[in-house]
C-alpha positions in Angstrom: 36.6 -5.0 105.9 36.4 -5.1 109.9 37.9 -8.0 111.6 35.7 -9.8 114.5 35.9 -12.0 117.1 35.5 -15.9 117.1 35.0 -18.1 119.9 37.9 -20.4 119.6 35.9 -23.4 120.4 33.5 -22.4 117.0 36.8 -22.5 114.8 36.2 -25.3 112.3 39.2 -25.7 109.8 41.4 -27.9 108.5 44.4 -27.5 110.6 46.3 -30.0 108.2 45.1 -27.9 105.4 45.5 -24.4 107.1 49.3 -25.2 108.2 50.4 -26.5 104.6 48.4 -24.3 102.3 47.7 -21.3 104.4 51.2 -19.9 104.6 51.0 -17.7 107.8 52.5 -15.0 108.9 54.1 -15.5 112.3 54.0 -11.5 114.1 55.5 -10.9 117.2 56.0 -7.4 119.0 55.0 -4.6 120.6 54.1 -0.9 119.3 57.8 -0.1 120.2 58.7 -2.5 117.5 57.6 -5.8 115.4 58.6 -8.1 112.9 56.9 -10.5 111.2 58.3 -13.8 108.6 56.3 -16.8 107.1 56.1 -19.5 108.5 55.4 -22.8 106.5 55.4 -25.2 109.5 53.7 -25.6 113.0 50.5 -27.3 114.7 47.3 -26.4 116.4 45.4 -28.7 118.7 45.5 -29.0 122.1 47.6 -28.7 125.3 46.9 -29.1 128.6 42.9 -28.9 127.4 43.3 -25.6 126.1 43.7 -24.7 122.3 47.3 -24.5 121.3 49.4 -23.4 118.8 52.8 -24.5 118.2 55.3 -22.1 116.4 59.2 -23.3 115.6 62.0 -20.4 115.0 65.4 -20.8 114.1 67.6 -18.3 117.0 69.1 -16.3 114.0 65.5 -15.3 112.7 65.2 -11.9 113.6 61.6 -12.8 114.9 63.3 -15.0 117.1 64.0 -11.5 119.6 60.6 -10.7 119.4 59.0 -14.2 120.4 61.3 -14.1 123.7 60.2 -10.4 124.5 56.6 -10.5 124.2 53.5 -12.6 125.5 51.9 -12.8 122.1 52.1 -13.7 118.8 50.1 -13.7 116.1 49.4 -16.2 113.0 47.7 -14.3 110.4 46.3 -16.1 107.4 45.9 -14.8 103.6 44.3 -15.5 100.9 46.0 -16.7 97.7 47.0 -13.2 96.0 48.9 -12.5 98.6 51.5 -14.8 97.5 54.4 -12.2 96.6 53.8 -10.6 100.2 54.6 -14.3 101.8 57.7 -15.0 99.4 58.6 -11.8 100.8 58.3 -12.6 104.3 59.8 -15.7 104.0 63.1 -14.5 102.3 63.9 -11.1 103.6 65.0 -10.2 106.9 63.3 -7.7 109.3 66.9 -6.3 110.1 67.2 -5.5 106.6 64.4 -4.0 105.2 60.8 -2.7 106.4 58.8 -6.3 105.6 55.2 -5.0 106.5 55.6 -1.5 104.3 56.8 -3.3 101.2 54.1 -5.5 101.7 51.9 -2.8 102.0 50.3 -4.2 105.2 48.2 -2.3 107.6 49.6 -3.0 110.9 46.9 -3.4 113.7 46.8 -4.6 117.0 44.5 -7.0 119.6 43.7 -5.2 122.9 46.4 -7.2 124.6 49.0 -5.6 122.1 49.4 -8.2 119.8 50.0 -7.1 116.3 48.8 -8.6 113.6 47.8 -7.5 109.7 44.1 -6.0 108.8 44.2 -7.9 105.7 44.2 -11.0 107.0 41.9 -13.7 106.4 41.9 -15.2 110.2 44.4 -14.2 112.5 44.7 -16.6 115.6 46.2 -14.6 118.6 48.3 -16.6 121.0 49.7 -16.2 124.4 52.7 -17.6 125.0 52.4 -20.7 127.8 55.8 -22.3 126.8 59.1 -22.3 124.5 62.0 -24.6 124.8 64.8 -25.1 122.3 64.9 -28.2 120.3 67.5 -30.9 121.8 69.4 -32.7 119.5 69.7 -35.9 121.9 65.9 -36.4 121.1 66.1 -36.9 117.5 65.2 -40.5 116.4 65.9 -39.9 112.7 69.1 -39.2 110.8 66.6 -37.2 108.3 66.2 -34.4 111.2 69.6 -34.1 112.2 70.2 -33.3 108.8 68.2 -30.3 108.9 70.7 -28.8 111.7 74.2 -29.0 109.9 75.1 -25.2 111.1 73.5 -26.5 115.1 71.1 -23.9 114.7 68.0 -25.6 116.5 64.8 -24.0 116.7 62.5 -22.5 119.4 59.9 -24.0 120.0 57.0 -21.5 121.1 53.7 -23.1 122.4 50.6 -20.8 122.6 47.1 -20.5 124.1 44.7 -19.7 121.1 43.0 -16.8 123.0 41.5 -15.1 120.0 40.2 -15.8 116.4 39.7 -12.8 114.2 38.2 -13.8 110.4 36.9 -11.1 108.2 33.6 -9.8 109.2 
C-alpha cells in the first residue's frame, strides 16, 4: 500500500497516545548508510510556531552518528504486529547486525533523502532545527540524575515536522 502525503496542520492524533503506545522507529541517514532503533520517548508540538518533534539519543547509540550527519530524520509508526520488529530495534545495535533486513523492512526514502520504512503506519519526516546535549546542572530531580549513572547524557534533536506520510 502507497504512502501519501499529509498536510501537517490536518494531523489529528493523540501525541500522548502516539509517543507511549506507538513505539517509533527513529531513522536517520543517507543512501550511503542508515540506521534506525526504537524509540519509546520524545514529544511533538510546537516550536518557534512551527510543528516540532523532539527526539532524545544516548551518544553511544549508533544512531547517535547518523542524527549529527544528516538533516533528517524520520519517526515511523507501526501497527501492533510489528511488535518483534520494535523489540528488535530497540535491543540490537546497528553496528552489529543488519536491523532493517532482519526486520524484513523495505527501506524507502522522502525526496529530501530521508529514509524511512514502506510499512509504516505514518511516518513524520523532520528537519533538524536544533540538538543540544542534556546538561546535568539543569536537573531539578534526583530521579533524573539517576538515569545518568555511566554520564552518558542524551542528544537532544529538535525537528521541523515537514512531512506526514500515512498509508494511502
Amino acid at each position: 500500500m502507497a504512502m501519501v502525503s499529509v498536510p501537517v496542520k490536518e494531523l489529528h492524533v493523540d501525541i500522548f497516545k502516539l509517543m507511549e503506545e506507538g513505539t517509533p522507529l527513529l531513522t536517520a541517514g543517507n543512501r550511503e548508510g542508515v540506521n534506525t532503533m526504537t524509540v519509546s520517548w520524545g514529544s511533538l508540538g510546537t516550536l518557534w510556531a512551527v510543528p516540532a518533534c523532539t527526539v532524545y539519543v544516548r551518544p553511544q547509540r549508533y544512531t547517535h552518528q547518523f542524527m549529527d550527519a544528516n538533516d533528517y530524520y524520520t519517526l515511523s509508526f507501526f501497527g501492533p504486529e510489528y511488535k518483534a520488529q520494535m523489540s528488535l530495534c530497540g535491543s540490537k545495535s546497528g553496528r552489529d547486525i543488519d536491523k532493517i533486513k532482519e526486520c524484513g523492512f523495505t527501506l524507502a526514502f522522502t525526496e529530501e533523502g530521508a529514509p524511512y520504512f514502506e510499512e509504516a503506519e505514518m511516518v513524520l519526516v523532520c528537519k533538524k532545527m536544533s540538538s543540544q546535549n542534556f546538561d546535568p546542572a539543569g536537573f531539578q530531580e534526583q530521579r533524573i540524575h539517576d538515569k545518568y549513572t555511566a554520564g552518558d547524557f542524551h542528544t537532544m534533536y529538535m525537528g521541523e515536522v515537514v512531512t506526514v506520510l500515512k498509508k494511502a
